[in-house]
BAVEX-190635 format. One record per atom (N, C-alpha, C): residue in three letters; residue number from 0; atom name; x negated, y, z negated. Coordinates in Angstrom, 1 decimal. Layout:
<ala,NUM,CA,<X,Y,Z>>
...
//
This chain:
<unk,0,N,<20.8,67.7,-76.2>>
<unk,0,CA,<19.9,68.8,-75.9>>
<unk,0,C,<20.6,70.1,-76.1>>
<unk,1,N,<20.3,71.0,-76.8>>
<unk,1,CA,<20.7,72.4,-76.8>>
<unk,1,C,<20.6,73.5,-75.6>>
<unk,2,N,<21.6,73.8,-75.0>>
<unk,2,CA,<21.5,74.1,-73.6>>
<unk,2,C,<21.4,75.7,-73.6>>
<unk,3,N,<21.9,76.1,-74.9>>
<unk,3,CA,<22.0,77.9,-74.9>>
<unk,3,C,<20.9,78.4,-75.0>>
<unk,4,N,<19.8,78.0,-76.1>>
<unk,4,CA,<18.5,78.4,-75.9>>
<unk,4,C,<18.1,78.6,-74.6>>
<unk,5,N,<18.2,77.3,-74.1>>
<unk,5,CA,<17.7,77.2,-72.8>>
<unk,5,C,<17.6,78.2,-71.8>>
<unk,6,N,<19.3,78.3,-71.4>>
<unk,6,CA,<20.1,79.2,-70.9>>
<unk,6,C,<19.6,81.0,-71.3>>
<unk,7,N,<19.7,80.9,-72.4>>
<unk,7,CA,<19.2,82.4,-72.5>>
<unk,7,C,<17.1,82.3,-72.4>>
<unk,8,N,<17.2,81.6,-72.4>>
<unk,8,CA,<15.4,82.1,-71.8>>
<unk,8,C,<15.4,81.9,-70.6>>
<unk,9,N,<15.8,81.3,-69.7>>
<unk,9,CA,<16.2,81.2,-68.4>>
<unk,9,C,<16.9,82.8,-68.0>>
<unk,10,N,<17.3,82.8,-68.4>>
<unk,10,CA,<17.7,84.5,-67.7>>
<unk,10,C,<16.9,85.6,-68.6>>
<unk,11,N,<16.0,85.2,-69.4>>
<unk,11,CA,<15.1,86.3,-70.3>>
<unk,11,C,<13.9,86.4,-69.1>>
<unk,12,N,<13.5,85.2,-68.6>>
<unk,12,CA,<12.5,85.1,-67.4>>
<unk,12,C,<12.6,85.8,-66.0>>
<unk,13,N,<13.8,85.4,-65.7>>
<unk,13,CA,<14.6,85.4,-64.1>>
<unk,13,C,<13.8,86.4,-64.0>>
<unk,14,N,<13.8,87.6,-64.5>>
<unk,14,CA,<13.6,89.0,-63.8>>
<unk,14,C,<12.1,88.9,-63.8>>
<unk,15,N,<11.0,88.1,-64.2>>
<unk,15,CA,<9.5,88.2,-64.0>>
<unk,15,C,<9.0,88.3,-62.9>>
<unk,16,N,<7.7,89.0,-62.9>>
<unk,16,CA,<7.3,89.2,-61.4>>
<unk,16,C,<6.2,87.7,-61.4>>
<unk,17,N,<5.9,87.0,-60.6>>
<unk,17,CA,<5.3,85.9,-60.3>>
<unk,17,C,<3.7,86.4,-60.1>>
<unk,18,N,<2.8,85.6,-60.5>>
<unk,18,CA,<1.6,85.6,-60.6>>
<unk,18,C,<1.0,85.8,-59.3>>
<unk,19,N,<1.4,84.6,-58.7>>
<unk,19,CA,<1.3,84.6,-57.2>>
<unk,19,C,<2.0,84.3,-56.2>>
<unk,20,N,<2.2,84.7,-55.0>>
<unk,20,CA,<3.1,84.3,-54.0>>
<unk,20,C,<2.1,84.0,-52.8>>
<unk,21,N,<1.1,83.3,-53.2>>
<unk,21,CA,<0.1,82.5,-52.5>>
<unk,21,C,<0.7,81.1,-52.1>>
<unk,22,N,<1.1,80.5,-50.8>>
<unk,22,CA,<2.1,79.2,-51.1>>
<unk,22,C,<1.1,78.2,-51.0>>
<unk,23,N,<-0.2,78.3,-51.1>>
<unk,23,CA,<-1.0,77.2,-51.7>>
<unk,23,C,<-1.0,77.0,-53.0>>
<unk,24,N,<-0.4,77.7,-53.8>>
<unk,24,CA,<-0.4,77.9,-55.4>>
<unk,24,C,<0.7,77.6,-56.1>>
<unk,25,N,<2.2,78.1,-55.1>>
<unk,25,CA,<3.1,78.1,-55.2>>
<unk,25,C,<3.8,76.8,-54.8>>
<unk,26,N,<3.3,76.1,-53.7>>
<unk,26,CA,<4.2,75.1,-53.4>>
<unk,26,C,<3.8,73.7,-53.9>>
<unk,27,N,<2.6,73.5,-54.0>>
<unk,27,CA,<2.3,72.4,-54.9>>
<unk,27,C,<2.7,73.0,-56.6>>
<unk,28,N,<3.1,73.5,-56.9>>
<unk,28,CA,<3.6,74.1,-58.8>>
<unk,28,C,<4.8,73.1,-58.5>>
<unk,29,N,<5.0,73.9,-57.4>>
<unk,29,CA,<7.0,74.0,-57.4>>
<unk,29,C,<7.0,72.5,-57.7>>
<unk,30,N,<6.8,71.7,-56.6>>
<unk,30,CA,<6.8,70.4,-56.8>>
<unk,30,C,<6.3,69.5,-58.1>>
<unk,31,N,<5.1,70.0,-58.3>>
<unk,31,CA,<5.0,69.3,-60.0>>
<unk,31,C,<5.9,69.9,-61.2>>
<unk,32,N,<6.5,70.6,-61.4>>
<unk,32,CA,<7.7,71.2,-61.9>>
<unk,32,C,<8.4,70.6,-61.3>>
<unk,33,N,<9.2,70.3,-60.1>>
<unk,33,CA,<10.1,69.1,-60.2>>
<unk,33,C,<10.1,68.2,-60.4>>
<unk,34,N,<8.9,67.3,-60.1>>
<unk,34,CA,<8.9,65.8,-60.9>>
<unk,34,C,<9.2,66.3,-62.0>>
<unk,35,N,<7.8,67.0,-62.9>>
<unk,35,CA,<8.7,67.1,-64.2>>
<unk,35,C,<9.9,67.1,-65.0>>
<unk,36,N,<10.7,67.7,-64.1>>
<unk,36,CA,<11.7,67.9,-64.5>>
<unk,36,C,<12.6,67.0,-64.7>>
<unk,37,N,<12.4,66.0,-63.3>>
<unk,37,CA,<12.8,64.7,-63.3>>
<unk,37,C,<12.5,64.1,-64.3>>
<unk,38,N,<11.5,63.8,-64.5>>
<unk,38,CA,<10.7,63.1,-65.8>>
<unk,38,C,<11.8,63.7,-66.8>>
<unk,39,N,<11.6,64.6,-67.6>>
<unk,39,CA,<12.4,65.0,-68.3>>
<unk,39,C,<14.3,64.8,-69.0>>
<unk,40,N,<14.5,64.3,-67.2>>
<unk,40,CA,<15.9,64.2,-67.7>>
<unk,40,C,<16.1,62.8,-67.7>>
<unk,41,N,<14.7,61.7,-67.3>>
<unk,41,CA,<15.5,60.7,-67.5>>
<unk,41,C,<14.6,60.1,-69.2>>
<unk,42,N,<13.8,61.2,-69.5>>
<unk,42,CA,<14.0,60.9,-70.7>>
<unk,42,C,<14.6,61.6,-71.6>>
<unk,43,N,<15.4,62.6,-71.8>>
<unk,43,CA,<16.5,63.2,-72.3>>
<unk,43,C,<17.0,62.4,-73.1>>
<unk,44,N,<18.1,61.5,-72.6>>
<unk,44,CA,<18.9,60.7,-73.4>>
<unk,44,C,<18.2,59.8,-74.3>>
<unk,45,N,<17.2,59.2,-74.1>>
<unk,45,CA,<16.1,58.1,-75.3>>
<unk,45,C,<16.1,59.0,-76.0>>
<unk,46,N,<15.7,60.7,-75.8>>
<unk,46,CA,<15.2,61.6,-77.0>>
<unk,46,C,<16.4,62.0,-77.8>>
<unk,47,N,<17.6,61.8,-77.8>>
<unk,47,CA,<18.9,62.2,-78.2>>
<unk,47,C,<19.1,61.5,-79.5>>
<unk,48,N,<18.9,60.2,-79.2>>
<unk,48,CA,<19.6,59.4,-80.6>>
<unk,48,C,<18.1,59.8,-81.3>>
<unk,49,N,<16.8,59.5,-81.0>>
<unk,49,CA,<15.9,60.2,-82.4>>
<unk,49,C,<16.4,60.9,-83.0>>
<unk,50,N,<16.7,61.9,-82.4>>
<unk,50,CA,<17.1,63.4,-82.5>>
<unk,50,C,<18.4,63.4,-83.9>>
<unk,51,N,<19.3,62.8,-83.9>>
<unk,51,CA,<20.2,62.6,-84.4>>
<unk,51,C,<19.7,62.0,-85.9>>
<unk,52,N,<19.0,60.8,-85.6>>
<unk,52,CA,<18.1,59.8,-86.4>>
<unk,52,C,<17.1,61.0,-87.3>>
<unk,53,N,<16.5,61.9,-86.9>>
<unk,53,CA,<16.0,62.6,-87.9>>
<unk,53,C,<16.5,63.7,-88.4>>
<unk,54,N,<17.4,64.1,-87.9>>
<unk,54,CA,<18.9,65.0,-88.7>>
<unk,54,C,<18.9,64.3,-89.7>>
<unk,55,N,<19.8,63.0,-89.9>>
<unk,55,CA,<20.6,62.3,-91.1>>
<unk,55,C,<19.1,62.0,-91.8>>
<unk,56,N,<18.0,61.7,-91.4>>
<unk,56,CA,<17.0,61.5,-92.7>>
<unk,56,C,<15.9,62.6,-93.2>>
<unk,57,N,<16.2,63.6,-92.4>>
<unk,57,CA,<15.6,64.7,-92.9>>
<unk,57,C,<16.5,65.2,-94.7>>
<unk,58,N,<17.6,65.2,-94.3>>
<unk,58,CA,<18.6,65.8,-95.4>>
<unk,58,C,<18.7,64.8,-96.2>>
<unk,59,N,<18.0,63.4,-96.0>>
<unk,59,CA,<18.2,62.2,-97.2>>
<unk,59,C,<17.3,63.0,-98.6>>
<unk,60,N,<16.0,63.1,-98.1>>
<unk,60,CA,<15.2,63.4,-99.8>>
<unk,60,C,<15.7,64.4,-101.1>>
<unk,61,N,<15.3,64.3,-102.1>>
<unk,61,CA,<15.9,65.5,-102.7>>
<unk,61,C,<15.8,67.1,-102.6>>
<unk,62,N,<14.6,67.1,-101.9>>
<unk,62,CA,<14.1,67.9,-102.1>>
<unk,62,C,<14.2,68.8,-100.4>>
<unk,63,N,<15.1,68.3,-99.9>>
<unk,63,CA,<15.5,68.4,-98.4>>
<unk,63,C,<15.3,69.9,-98.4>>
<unk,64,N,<16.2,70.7,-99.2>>
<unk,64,CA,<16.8,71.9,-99.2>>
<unk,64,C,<15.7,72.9,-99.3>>
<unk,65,N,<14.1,72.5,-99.8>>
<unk,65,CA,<13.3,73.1,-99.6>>
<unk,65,C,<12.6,73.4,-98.7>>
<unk,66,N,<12.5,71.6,-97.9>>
<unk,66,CA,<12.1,71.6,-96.7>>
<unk,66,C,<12.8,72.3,-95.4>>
<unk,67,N,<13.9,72.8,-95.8>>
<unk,67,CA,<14.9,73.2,-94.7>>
<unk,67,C,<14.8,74.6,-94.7>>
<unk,68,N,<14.5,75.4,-95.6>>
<unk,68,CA,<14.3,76.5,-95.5>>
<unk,68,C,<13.2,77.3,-95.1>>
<unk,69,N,<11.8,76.4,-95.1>>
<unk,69,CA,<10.4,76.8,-94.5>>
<unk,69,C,<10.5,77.0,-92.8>>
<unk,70,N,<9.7,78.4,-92.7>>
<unk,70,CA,<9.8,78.7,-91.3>>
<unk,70,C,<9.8,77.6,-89.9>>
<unk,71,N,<10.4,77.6,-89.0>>
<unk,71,CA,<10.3,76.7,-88.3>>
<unk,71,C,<10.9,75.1,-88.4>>
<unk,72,N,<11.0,74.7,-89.7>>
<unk,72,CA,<11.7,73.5,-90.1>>
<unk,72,C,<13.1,73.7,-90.1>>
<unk,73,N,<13.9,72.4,-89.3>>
<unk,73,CA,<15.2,72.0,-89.5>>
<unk,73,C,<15.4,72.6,-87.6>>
<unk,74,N,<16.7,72.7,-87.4>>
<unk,74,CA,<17.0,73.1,-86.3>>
<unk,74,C,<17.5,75.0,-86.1>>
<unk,75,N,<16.4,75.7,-86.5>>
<unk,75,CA,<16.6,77.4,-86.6>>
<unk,75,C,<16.1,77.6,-85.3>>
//
């Protein structure tokens, strides 16, 4: 997982002002944002070796180099 992206949108946010600070709104979020999150890290590692897996066969075709350069394609 690429953790700098992360990291820098995580502190591009920090300073936002919150929608609401109603804690009927806020404390059930909070908590589904943390399951999720949970969810997320214990699928992390399954998503890793794909991840890897479509690296090496992305760059297999010939024609890789074209696909690599289109906005949003490859890892930019």
């Amino acid at each position: 997982m690429q953790t700098k992206p992360l990291h820098r949108r995580l502190e591009q946010i920090q300073p936002g002002m919150g929608l609401s600070e109603d804690a009927g709104i806020v404390e059930p979020l909070h908590r589904l944002v943390a399951a999720l999150i949970a969810q997320l890290q214990v699928r992390f590692p399954r998503i890793t070796p794909c991840d890897t897996k479509i690296e090496k066969l992305f760059e297999s075709p010939p024609d890789a180099a074209l696909f690599a350069a289109l906005p949003g394609a490859g890892p930019h």
